[in-house]
N, C-alpha and C positions, 0 to 999 in steps of 0.2 A: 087485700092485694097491694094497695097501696103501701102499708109500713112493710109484706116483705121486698118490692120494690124499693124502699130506703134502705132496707139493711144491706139488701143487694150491692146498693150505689157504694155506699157507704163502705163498703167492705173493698168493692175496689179499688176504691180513690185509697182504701187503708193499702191496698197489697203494692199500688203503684208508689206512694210514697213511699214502700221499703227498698225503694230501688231493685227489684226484682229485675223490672224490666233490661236492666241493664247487662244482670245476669245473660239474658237472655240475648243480648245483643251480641255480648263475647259469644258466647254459644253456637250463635248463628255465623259468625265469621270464621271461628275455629272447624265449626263440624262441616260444613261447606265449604273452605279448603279443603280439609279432608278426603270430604266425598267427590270433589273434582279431581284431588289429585290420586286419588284412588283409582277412578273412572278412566284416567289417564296411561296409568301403568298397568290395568285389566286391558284382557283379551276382550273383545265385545264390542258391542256398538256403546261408542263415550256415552251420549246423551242418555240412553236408556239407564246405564248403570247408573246413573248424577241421578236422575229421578230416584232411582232404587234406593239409592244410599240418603238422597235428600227426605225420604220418607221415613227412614231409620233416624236422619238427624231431629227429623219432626218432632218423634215419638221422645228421643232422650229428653231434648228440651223441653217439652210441654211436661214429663216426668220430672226433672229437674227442678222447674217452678213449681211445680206441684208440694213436694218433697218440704223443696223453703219453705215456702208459703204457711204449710201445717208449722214447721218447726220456729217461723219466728211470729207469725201469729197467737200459738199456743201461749207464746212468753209475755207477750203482751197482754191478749182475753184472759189466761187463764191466773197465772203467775204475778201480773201487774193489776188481776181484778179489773179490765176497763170491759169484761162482758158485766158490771153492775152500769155501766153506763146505759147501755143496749137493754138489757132488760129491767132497769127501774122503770123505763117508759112502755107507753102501754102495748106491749109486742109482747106474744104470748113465746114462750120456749119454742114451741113448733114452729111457730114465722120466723124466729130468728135463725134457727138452723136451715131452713130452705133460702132465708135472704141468704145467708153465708154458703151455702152450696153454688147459689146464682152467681154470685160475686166470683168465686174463684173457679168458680167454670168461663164466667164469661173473660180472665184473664186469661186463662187455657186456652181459650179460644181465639185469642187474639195471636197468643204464641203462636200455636200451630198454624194458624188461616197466615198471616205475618209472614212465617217461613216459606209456607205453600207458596205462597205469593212471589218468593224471592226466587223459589227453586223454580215455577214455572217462568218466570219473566228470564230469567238465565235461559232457559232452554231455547224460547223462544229467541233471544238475541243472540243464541251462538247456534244455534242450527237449522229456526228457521221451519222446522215441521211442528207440525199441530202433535199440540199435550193427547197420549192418548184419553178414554173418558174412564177410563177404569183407575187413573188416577187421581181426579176427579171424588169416586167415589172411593178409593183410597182413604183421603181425605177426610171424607164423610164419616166413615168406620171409625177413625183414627178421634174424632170428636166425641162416636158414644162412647168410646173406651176411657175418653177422657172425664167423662160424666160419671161414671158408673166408677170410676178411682178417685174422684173429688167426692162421690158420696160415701165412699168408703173409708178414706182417708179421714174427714170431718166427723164420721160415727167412731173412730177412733178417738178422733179429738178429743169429743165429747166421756168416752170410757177413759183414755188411759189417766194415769195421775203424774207423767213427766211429760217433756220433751221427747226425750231420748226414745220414751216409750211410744209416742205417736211415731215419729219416724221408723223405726224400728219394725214396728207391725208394718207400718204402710209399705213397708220395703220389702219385706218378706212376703209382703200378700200381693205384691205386683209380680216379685220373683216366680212366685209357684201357682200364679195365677197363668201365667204363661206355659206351665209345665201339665197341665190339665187334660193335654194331649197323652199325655206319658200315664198318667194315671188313672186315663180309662181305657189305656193298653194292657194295666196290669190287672183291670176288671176285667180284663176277658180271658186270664190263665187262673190256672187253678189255682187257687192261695187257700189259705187256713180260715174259717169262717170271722172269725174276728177281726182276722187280716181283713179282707173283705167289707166287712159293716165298717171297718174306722176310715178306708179307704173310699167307700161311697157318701160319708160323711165329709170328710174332705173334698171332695170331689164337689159337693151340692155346696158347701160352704164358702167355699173360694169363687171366683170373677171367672168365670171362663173367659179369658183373655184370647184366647185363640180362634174363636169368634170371629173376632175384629181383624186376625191377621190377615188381610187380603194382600199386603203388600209383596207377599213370596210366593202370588199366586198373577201379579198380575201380568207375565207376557205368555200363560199358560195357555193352550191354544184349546183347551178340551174347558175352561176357566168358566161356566156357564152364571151367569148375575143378572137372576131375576125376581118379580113380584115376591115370589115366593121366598126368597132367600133374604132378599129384604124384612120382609113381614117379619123372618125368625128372629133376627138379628134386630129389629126394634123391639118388638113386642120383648124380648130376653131382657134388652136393656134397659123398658119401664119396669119390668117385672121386678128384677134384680136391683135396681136403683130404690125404688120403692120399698122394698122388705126392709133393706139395709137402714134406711131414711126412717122408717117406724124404730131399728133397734135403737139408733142415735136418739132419736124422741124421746121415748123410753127411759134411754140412760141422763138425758139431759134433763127430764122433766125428775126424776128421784134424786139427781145432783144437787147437793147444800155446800156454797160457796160463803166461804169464813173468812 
């Protein structure tokens, strides 16, 4: 526990030295403009839309760094060889890919929780009514999505053989991890049997991202969020993070670096 807790630290301290952070700070002042002045020339109650749209900035940004992170990481672990540093010492392949999961999750986490922070204290000093709790747990949702895409993202790592090609997958598999909804609308019309298998193939193979959408649900009045909905939506995300986290292993433990 203790060396994957080093690689962990160790990976952040590496992600915050790339100036990521800083990324993220443009980010947070452009998309937050944005979303207030957006909020401003929408019909609706301001404060509510800021949150709405401040949850959508959430999500870009934590995506954002997510994205970097893989692609100037990869240049340096994979392409610069400083992963012989990390694994000459005695940290087996598996510790090191869970330290490196820890690591850029717990930046993720920093981004989103960061923003949360900014979009609720905004709200609070311009209108003075209480955050509701559903944003809150917004939030929350919005952190296992982030988990479940830094494991995904880093099992790419581990497979692809470029740059271009981690980002590239990770891009494409956040894009159509979102669209999940849509392709098990098309499970339920007739289609061509092999249509069908390659499409429940997909279907199991991609992140159900939609899951985690709670945010375009949250002034829904019928919006019911309980024990049980909970339960789905964790247990999905050990589930799902875990299989993913064995393929990375896998691919990382047959990897010979030259």
């Amino acid at each position: 526990m203790k060396r994957i807790a080093a690689v962990a630290v160790f990976t952040f301290r590496e992600l915050v030295r790339s100036k990521l952070l800083f990324v993220w700070l443009i980010s947070v002042v452009v998309l937050l403009g944005l979303a207030f002045l957006l909020s401003i020339l929408s019909y609706g109650d301001i404060l509510n839309i800021f949150m709405d749209l401040g949850l959508v900035g959430m999500e870009v940004s934590g995506l954002m760094v997510l994205i970097l992170s893989l692609a100037v990481t990869y240049t340096t672990e994979m392409d610069q060889k400083a992963i012989y540093l990390q694994l000459a010492k005695p940290v087996t392949r598996g510790e090191y890919l869970l330290g490196r999961i820890l690591g850029f999750f717990l930046l993720n986490a920093l981004v989103v929780l960061g923003m949360g922070m900014v979009v609720v204290g905004l709200v609070l000093f311009l209108g003075g009514a209480p955050v509701p709790t559903l944003f809150y747990d917004c939030v929350v949702f919005l952190l296992m999505e982030m988990l479940v895409l830094t494991v995904v993202g880093l099992t790419f790592q581990m497979i692809a053989t470029s740059m271009v090609g981690v980002v590239v997958y990770s891009f494409f598999t956040i894009f159509l991890g979102h669209l999940t909804g849509e392709i098990q609308w098309l499970l339920g019309k007739e289609l061509a049997p092999a249509t069908k298998f390659a499409l429940q193939v997909v279907y199991v193979a991609l992140p159900n991202l939609e899951v985690y959408n709670l945010k375009d649900r949250m002034y829904d009045p019928t919006m019911v969020l309980g024990l049980p909905q909970w339960e789905e939506v964790v247990l999905y995300t050990i589930a799902y993070s875990f299989f993913v986290f064995l393929i990375g292993w896998v691919n990382l433990e047959k990897r010979e670096f030259k």
